[in-house]
C-alpha positions as a Python dict, from the first residue, in 0.01 Angstrom:
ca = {
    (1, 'X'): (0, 0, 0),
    (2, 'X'): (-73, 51, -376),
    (3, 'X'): (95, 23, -722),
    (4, 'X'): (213, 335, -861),
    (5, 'X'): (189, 402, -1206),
    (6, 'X'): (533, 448, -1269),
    (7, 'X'): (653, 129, -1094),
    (8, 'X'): (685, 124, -724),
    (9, 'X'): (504, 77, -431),
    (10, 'X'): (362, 407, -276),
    (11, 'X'): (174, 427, 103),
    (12, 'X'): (-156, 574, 83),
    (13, 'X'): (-185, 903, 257),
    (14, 'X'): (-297, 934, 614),
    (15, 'X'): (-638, 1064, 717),
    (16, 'X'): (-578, 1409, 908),
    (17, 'X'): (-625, 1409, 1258),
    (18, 'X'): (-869, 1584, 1396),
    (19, 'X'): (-740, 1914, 1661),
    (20, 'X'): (-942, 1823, 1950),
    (21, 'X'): (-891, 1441, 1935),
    (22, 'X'): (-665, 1283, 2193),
    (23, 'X'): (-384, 1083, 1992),
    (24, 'X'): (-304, 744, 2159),
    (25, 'X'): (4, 649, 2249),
    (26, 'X'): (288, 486, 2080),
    (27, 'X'): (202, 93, 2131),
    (28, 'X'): (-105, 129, 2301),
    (29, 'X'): (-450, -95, 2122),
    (30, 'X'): (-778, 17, 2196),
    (31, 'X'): (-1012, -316, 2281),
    (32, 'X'): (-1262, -323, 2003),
    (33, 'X'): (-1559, -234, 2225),
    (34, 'X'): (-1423, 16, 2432),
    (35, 'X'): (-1619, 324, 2386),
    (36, 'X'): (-1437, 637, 2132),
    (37, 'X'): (-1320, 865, 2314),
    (38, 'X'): (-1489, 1239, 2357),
    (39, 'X'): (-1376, 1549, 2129),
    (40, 'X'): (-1427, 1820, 2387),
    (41, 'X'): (-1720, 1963, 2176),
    (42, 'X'): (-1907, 2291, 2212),
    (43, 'X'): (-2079, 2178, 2472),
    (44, 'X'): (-1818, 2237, 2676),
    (45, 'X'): (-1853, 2622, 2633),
    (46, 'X'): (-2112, 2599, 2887),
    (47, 'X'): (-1996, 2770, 3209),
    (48, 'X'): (-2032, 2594, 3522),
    (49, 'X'): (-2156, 2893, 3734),
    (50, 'X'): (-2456, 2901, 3483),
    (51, 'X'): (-2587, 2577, 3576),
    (52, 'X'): (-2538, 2669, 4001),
    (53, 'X'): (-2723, 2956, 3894),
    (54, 'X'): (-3016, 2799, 3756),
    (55, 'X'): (-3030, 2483, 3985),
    (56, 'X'): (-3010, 2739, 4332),
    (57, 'X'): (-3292, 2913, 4147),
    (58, 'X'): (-3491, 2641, 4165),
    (59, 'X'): (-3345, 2560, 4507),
    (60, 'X'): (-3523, 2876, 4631),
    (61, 'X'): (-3820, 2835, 4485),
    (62, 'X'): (-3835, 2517, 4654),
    (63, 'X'): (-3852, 2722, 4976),
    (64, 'X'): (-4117, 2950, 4904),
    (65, 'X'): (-4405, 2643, 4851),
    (66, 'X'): (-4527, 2340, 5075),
    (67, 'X'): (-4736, 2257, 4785),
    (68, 'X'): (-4618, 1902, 4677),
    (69, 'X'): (-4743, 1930, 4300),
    (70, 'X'): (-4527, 2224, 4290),
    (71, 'X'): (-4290, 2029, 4459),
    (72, 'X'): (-4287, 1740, 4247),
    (73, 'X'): (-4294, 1944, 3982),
    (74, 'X'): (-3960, 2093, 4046),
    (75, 'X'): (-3845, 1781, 4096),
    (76, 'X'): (-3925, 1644, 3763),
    (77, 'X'): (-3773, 1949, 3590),
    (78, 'X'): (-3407, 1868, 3791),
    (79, 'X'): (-3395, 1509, 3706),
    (80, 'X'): (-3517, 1621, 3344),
    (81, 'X'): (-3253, 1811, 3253),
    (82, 'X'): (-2980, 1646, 3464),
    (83, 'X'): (-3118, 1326, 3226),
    (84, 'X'): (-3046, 1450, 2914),
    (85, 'X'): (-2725, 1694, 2974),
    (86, 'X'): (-2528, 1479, 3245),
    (87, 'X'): (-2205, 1339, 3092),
    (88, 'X'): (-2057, 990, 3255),
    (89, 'X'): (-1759, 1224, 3468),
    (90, 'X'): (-1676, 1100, 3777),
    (91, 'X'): (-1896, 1372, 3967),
    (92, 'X'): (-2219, 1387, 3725),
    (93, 'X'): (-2279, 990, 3959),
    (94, 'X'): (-2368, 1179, 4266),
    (95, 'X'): (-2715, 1295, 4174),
    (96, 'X'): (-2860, 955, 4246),
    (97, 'X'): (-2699, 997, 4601),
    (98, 'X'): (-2834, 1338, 4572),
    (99, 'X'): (-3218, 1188, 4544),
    (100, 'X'): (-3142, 909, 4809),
    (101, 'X'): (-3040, 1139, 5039),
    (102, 'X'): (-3402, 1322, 4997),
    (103, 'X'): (-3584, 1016, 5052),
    (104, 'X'): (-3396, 969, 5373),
    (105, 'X'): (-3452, 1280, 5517),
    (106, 'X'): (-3834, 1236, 5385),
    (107, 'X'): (-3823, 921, 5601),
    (108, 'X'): (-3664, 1057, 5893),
    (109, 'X'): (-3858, 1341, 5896),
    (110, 'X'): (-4196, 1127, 5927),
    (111, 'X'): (-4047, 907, 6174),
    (112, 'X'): (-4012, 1181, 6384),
    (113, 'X'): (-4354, 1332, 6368),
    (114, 'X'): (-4476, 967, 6427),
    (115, 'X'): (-4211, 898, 6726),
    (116, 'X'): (-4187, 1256, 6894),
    (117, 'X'): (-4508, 1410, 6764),
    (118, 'X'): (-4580, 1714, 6594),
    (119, 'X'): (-4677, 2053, 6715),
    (120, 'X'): (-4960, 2076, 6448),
    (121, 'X'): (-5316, 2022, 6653),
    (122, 'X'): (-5534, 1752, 6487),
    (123, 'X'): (-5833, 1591, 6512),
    (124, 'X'): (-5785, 1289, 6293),
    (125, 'X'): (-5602, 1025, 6480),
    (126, 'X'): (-5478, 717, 6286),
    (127, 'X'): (-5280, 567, 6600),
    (128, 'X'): (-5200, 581, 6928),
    (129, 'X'): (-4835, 506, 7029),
    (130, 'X'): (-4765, 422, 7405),
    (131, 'X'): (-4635, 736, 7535),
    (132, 'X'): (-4346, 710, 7766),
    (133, 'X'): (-4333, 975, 8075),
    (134, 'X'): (-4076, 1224, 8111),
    (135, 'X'): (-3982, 1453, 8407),
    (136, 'X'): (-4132, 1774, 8436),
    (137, 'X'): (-3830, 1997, 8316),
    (138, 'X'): (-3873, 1841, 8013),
    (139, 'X'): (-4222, 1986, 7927),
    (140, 'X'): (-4383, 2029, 7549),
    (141, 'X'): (-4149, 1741, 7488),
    (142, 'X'): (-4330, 1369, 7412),
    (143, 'X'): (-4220, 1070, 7296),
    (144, 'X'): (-4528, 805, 7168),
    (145, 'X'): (-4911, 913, 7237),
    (146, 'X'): (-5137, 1011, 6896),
    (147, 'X'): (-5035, 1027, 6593),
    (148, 'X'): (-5252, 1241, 6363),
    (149, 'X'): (-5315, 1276, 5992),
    (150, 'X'): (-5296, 1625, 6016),
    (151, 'X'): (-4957, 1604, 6182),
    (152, 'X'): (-4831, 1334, 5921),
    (153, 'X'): (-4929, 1576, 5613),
    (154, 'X'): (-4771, 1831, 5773),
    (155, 'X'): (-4443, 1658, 5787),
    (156, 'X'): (-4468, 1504, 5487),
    (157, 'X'): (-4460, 1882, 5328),
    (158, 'X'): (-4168, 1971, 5537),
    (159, 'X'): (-3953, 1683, 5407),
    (160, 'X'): (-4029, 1703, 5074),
    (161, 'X'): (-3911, 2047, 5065),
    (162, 'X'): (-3616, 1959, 5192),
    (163, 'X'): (-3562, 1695, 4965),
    (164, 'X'): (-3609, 1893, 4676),
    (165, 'X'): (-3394, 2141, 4794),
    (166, 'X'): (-3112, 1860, 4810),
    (167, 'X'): (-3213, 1708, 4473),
    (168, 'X'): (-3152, 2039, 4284),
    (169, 'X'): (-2830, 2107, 4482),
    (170, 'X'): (-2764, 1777, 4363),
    (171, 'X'): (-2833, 1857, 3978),
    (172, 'X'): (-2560, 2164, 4012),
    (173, 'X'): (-2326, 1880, 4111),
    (174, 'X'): (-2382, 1652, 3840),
    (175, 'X'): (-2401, 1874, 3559),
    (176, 'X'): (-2127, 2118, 3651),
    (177, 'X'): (-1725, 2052, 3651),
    (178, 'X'): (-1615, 2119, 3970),
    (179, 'X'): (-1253, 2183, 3857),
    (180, 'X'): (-1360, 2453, 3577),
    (181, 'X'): (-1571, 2605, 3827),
    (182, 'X'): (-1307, 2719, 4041),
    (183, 'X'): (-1107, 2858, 3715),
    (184, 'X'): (-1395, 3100, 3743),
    (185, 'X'): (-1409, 3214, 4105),
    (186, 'X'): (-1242, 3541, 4171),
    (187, 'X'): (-891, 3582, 4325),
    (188, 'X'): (-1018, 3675, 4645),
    (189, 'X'): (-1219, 3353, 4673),
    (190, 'X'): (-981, 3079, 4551),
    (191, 'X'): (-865, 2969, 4889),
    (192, 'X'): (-1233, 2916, 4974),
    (193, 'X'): (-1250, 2799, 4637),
    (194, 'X'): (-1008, 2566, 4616),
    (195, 'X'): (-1140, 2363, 4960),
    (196, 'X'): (-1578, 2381, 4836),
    (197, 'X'): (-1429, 2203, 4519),
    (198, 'X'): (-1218, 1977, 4707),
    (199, 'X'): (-1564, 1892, 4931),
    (200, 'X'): (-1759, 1859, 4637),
    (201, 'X'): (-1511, 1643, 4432),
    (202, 'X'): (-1537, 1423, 4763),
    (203, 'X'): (-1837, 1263, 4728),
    (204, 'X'): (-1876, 1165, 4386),
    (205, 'X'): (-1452, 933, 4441),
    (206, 'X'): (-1677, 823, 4797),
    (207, 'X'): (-1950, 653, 4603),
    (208, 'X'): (-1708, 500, 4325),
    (209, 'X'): (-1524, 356, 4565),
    (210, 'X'): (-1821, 235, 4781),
    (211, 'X'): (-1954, 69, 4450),
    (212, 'X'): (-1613, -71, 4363),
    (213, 'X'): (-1534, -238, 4746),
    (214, 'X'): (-1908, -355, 4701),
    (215, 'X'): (-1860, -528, 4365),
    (216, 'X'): (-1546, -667, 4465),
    (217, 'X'): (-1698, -824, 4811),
    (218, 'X'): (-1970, -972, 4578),
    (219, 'X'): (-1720, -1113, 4328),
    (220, 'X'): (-1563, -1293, 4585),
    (221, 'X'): (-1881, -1434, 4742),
    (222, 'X'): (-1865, -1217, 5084),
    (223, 'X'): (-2144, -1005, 5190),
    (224, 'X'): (-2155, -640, 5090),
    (225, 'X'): (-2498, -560, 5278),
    (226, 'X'): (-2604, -549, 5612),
    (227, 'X'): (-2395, -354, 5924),
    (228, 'X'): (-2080, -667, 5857),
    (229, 'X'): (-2085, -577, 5524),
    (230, 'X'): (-2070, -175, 5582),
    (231, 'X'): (-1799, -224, 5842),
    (232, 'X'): (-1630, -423, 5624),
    (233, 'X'): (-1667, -170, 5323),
    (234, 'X'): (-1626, 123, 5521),
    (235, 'X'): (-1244, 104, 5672),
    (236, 'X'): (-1149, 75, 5325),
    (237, 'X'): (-1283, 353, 5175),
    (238, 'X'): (-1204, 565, 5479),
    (239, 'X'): (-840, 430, 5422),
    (240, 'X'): (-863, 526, 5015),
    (241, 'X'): (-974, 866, 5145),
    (242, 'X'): (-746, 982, 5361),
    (243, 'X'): (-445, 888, 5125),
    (244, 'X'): (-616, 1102, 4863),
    (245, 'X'): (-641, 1320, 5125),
    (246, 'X'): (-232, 1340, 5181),
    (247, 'X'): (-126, 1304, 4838),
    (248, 'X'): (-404, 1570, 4752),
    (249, 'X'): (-217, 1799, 4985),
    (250, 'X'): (117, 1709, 4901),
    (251, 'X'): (75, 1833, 4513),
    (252, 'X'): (-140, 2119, 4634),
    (253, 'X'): (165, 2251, 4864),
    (254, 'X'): (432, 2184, 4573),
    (255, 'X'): (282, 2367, 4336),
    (256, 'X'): (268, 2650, 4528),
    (257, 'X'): (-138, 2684, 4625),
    (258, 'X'): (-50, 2914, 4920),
    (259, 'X'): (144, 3178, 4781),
    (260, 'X'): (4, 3523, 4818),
    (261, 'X'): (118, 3896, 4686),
    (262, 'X'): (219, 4152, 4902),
    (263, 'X'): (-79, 4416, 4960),
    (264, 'X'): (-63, 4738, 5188),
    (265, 'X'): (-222, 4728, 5527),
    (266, 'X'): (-410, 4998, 5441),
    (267, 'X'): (-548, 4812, 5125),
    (268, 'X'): (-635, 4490, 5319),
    (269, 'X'): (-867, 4663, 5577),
    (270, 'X'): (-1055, 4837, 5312),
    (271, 'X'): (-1109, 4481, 5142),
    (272, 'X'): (-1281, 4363, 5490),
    (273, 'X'): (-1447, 4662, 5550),
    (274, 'X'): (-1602, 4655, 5194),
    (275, 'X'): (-1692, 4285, 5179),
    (276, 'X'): (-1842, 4297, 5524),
    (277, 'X'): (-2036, 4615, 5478),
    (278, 'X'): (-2132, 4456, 5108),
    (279, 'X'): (-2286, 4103, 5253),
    (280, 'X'): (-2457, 4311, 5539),
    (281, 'X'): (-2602, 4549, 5300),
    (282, 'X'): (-2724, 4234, 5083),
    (283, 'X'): (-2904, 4080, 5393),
    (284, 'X'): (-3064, 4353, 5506),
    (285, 'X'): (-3142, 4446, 5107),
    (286, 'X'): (-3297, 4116, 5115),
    (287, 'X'): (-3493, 4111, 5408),
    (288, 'X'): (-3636, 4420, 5285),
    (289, 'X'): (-3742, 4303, 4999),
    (290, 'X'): (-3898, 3963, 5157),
    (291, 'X'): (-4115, 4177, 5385),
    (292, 'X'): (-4378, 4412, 5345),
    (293, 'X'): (-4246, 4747, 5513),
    (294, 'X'): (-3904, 4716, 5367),
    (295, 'X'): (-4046, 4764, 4990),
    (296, 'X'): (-3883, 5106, 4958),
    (297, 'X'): (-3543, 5069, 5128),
    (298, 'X'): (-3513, 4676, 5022),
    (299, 'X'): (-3388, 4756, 4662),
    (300, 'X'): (-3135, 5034, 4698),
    (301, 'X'): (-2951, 4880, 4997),
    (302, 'X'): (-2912, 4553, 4842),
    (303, 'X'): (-2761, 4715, 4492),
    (304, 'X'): (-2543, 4956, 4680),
    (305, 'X'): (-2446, 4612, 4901),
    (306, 'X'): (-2385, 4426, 4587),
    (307, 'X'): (-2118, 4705, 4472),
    (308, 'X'): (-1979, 4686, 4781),
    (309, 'X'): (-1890, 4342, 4766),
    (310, 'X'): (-1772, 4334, 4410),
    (311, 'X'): (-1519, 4621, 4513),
    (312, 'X'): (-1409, 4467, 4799),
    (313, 'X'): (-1399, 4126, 4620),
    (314, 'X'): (-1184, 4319, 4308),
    (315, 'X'): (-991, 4462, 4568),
    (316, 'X'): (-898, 4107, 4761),
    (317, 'X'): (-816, 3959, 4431),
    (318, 'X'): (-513, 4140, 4414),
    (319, 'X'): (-352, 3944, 4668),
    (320, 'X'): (-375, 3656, 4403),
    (321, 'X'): (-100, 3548, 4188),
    (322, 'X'): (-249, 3303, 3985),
    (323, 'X'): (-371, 3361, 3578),
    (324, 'X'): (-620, 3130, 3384),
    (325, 'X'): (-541, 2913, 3134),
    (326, 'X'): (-869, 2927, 2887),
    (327, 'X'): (-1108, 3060, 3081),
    (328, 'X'): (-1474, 2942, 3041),
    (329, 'X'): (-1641, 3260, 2829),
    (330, 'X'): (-1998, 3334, 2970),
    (331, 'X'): (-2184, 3342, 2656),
    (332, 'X'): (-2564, 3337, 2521),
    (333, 'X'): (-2609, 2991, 2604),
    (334, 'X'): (-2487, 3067, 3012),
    (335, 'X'): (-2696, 3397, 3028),
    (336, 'X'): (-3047, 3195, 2929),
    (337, 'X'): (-2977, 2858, 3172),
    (338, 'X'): (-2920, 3104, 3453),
    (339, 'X'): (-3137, 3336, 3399),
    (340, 'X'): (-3431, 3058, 3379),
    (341, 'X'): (-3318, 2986, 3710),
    (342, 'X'): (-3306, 3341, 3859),
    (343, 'X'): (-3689, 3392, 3699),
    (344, 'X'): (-3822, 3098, 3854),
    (345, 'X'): (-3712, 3189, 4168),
    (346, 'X'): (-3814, 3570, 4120),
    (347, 'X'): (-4160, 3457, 4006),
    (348, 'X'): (-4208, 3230, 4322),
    (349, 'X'): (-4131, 3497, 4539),
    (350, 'X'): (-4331, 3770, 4367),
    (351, 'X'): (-4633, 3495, 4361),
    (352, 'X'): (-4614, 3420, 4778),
    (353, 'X'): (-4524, 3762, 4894),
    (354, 'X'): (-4754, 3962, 4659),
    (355, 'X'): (-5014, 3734, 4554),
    (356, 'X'): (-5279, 3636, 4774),
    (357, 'X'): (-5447, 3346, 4604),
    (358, 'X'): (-5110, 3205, 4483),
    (359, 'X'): (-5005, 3240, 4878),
    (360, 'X'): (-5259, 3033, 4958),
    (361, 'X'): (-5183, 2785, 4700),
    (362, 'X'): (-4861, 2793, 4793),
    (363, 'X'): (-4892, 2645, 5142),
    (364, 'X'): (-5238, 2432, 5126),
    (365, 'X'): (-5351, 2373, 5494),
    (366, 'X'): (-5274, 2099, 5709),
    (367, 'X'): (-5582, 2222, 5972),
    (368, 'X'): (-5854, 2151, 5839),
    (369, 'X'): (-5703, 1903, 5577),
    (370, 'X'): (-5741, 2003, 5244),
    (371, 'X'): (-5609, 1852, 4931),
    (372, 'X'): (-5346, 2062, 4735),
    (373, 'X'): (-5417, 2248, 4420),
    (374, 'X'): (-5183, 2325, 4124),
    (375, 'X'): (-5159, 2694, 4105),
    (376, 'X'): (-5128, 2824, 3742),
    (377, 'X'): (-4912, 3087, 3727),
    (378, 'X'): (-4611, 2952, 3988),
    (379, 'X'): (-4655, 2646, 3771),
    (380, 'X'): (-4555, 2835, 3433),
    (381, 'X'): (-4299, 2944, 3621),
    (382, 'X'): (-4175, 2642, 3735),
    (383, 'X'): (-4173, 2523, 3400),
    (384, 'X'): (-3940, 2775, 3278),
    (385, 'X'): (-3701, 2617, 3474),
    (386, 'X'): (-3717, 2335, 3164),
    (387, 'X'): (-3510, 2628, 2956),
    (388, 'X'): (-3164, 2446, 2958),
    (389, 'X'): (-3327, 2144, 2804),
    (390, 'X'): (-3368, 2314, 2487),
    (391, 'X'): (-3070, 2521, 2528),
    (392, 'X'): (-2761, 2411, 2677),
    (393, 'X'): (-2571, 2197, 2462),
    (394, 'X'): (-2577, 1836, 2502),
    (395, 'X'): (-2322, 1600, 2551),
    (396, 'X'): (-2199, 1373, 2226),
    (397, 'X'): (-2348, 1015, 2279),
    (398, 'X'): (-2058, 784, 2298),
    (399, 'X'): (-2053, 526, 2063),
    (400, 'X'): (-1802, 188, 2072),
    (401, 'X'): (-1563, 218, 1824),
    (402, 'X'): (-1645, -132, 1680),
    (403, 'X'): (-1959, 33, 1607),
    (404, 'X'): (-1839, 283, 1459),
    (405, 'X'): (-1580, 126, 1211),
    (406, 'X'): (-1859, -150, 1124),
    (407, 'X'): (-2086, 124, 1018),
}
């Protein structure tokens, strides 16, 4: 309040409200440290399918290497970018499950080569296990005897390309929203859509509430480790999940998720017929190009595949009643984060199928034992993976609003 020059009292105007700033409600306090809430910024314009794109991009040229400097490398260019674009969402805390998950399957996958063997001859024998007989019908299987190093490395190169695999799967899920990713699947996919999305908006409510039973337990002095602890903590969260489950289904069903448009018979057979032909035609297009005597038939089957589907996909959407509400716009910004992806993966392929030396890089041997070398070129194009870093736009760093008003 202030004194008008003419006599009076007169309120001092109100600072405009920003358009994309959520207004609290009537009433309601914010505590003084609570962080301010998040202006959905431009770097929401990023499309979700981009960053799928670029992190199955990597995902494949995870596939084409045993190397484990080109390994790691991948590796450290996933938990790079996931680090400085993942938001605090519900589903951006799965990608430390996503690496955990590696490790384990690293683990197991060790444990087996030490336990069951490996099929890898060897000469360099660290231990020998006592090695339990089995009948004769089960021949070329063994459980104990030698355990080589040649066998070990071996296995350790298999699981750690499996584990990066996972870990950039898991960098798709952290970085993308599941629930503006399936705004952007066509009509003909939704259904499918609708229950990946559901699966994949799973895990990240499964850890929260593992992390929230555990804190609790803890809180109230009672073990949360050990097999009482995860039988304790895991009824719960089973319980948690399947009334998500039924509520999830119950608000799914009254707003009408099922509903379909009438098509013609005649219109629905030429969808299958188109989509099947179309993902046929893109598997054998592929295998053609992945192998040497399909380099002149690979390419034209798999574009005249990939037209198929898209027909029969445009076709199938018409059985689709639904419309978007703002849908994401693939812009610049989409375009360069996949496309990194896609050119990784194209380079990595081009490098093992048409490159000798790099082929041999690729997959160091394991008999004799040699130690791995960091190709050049599949390196540079690993690196281009680092593309979104530089960019995608980043989320705003949140800031307490006690902070804020004290500066």
């Amino acid at each position: 309040m202030s004194l008008r020059a003419g006599g009076g009292w007169s309120r001092p105007a109100a600072e405009p409200l920003s358009d994309t700033a959520p207004r609290p409600c009537r009433g309601a306090s914010a505590h003084p440290n609570s962080p301010a809430p998040l202006s959905p910024g431009r770097w929401q314009s990023m499309h979700p399918g981009a960053w799928w794109v670029w992190s199955l991009g990597l995902g494949t040229a995870a596939t084409r290497t045993t190397n484990p400097l080109l390994l790691g490398l991948l590796i450290a260019v996933a938990g790079y970018v996931v680090a400085t674009h993942r938001t605090d969402a519900p589903w951006a805390r799965s990608y430390t499950a996503f690496v955990k998950l590696g490790l384990a399957v690293l683990v197991i996958r060790l444990v087996f080569a030490v336990v069951l063997g490996s099929p890898i001859p060897g000469s360099h024998v660290l231990v020998t296990l006592p090695e339990l007989p089995l009948p004769h019908w089960a021949q070329g299987v063994r459980v104990g005897g030698r355990v080589t190093a040649e066998g070990l490395v071996f296995a350790l190169y298999d699981g750690l390309r499996l584990a990066t695999l996972l870990i950039c799967v898991g960098a798709a899920n952290a970085l993308a929203n599941p629930a503006r990713l399936l705004k952007s699947l066509p009509g003909a996919l939704y259904e499918i859509g609708v229950a990946v999305v559901v699966a994949l908006t799973f895990a990240p409510n499964l850890i929260a509430d593992v992390q929230r039973l555990r804190a609790a337990r803890r809180l109230r002095g009672r073990p949360d480790r050990g097999v009482r602890g995860l039988l304790q903590v895991g009824l719960p969260v089973l319980e948690g999940a399947l009334e998500r489950s039924v509520a999830l289904a119950a608000a799914m069903e009254a707003r009408g998720y099922g509903r379909t448009a009438e098509v013609p018979s005649g219109v629905r057979r030429t969808t299958g017929a188109l989509t099947l032909g179309g993902l046929l035609g893109v598997c054998a297009g592929t295998y053609g190009l992945l192998t040497a005597a399909g380099g002149t038939y690979g390419l034209p089957v798999l574009l005249a595949g990939l037209a198929a589907a898209l027909g029969g996909l445009w076709l199938g959407g018409r059985r689709s009643l639904r419309t978007r509400y703002r849908p994401d716009v693939w812009g610049v910004r989409a375009w360069l984060v996949a496309g990194s992806g896609v050119l990784v993966a194209a380079l990595m392929v081009l490098a093992s199928v048409h490159s000798a030396g790099s082929a041999a890089a690729l997959h160091p041997g394991v008999v004799p034992l040699v130690s791995p070398t960091l190709p050049l070129w599949p390196a540079a194009a690993v690196l281009l993976g680092l593309l979104p870093a530089f960019v995608a736009p980043r989320p705003p760093i949140r800031m307490p609003t006690a902070a804020k008003e004290s500066s």
